[in-house]
C-alpha positions as CSV (number, residue, x, y, z in Angstrom):
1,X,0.0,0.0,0.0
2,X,1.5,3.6,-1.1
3,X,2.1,6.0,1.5
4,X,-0.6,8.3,-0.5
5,X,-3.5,5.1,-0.5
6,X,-5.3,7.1,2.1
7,X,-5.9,10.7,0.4
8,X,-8.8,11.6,-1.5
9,X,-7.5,13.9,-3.9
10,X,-10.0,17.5,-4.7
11,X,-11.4,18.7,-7.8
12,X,-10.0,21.9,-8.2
13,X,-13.4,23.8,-7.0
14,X,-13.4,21.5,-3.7
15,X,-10.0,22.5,-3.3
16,X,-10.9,26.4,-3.9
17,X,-13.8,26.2,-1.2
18,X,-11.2,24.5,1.5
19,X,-8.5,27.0,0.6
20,X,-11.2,29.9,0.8
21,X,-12.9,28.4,4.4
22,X,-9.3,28.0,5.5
23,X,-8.7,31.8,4.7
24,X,-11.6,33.2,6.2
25,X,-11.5,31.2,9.2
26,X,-8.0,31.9,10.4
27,X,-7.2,34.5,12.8
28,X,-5.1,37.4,12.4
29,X,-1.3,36.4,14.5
30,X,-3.0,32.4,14.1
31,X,0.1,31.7,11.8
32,X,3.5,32.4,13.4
33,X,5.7,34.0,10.1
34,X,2.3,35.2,8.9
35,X,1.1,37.6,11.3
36,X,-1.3,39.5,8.5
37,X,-2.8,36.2,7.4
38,X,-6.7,35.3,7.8
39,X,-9.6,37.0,7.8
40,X,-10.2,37.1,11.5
41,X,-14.0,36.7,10.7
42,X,-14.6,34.3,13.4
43,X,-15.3,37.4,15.8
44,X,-17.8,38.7,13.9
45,X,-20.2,35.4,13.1
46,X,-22.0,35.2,16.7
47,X,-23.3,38.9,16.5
48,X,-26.1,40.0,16.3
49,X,-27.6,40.3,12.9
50,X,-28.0,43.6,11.4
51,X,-27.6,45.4,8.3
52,X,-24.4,46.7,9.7
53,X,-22.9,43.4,10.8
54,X,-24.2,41.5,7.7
55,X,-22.0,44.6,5.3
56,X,-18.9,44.2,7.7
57,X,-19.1,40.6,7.3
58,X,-19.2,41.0,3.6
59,X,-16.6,43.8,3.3
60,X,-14.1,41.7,5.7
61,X,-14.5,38.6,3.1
62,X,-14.2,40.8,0.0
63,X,-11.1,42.6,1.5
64,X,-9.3,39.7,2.7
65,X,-10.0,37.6,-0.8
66,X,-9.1,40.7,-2.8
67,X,-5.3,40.7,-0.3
68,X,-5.0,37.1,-0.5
């Protein structure tokens, strides 16, 4: 059995939604040579929901997509 038996290679759009999810849900300072790395959107997803959260949440994805 080859030391790669057990992977389950991604289509390339699996593989943009995991790199995408990884992005957005790592902190800012999470990665140790990478402080400005993540989209630190993990403290905004228990607010409450308002029009004002709901456009920061969408301007902190867009932002960190567009840096990333």
């Amino acid at each position: 059995m080859s030391a790669s038996a057990g992977l389950v290679r991604s289509t390339n759009e699996e593989s943009i939604k995991k790199a995408l999810k990884n992005l957005l849900l790592t902190g800012k300072t999470e990665r140790r040579f990478q402080p400005n790395y993540g989209g630190n959107i993990e403290k905004l997803l228990f607010e409450d929901i308002s029009p004002i959260t709901t456009n920061l949440i969408q301007k902190t994805i867009w932002d960190t997509v567009e840096r990333f």
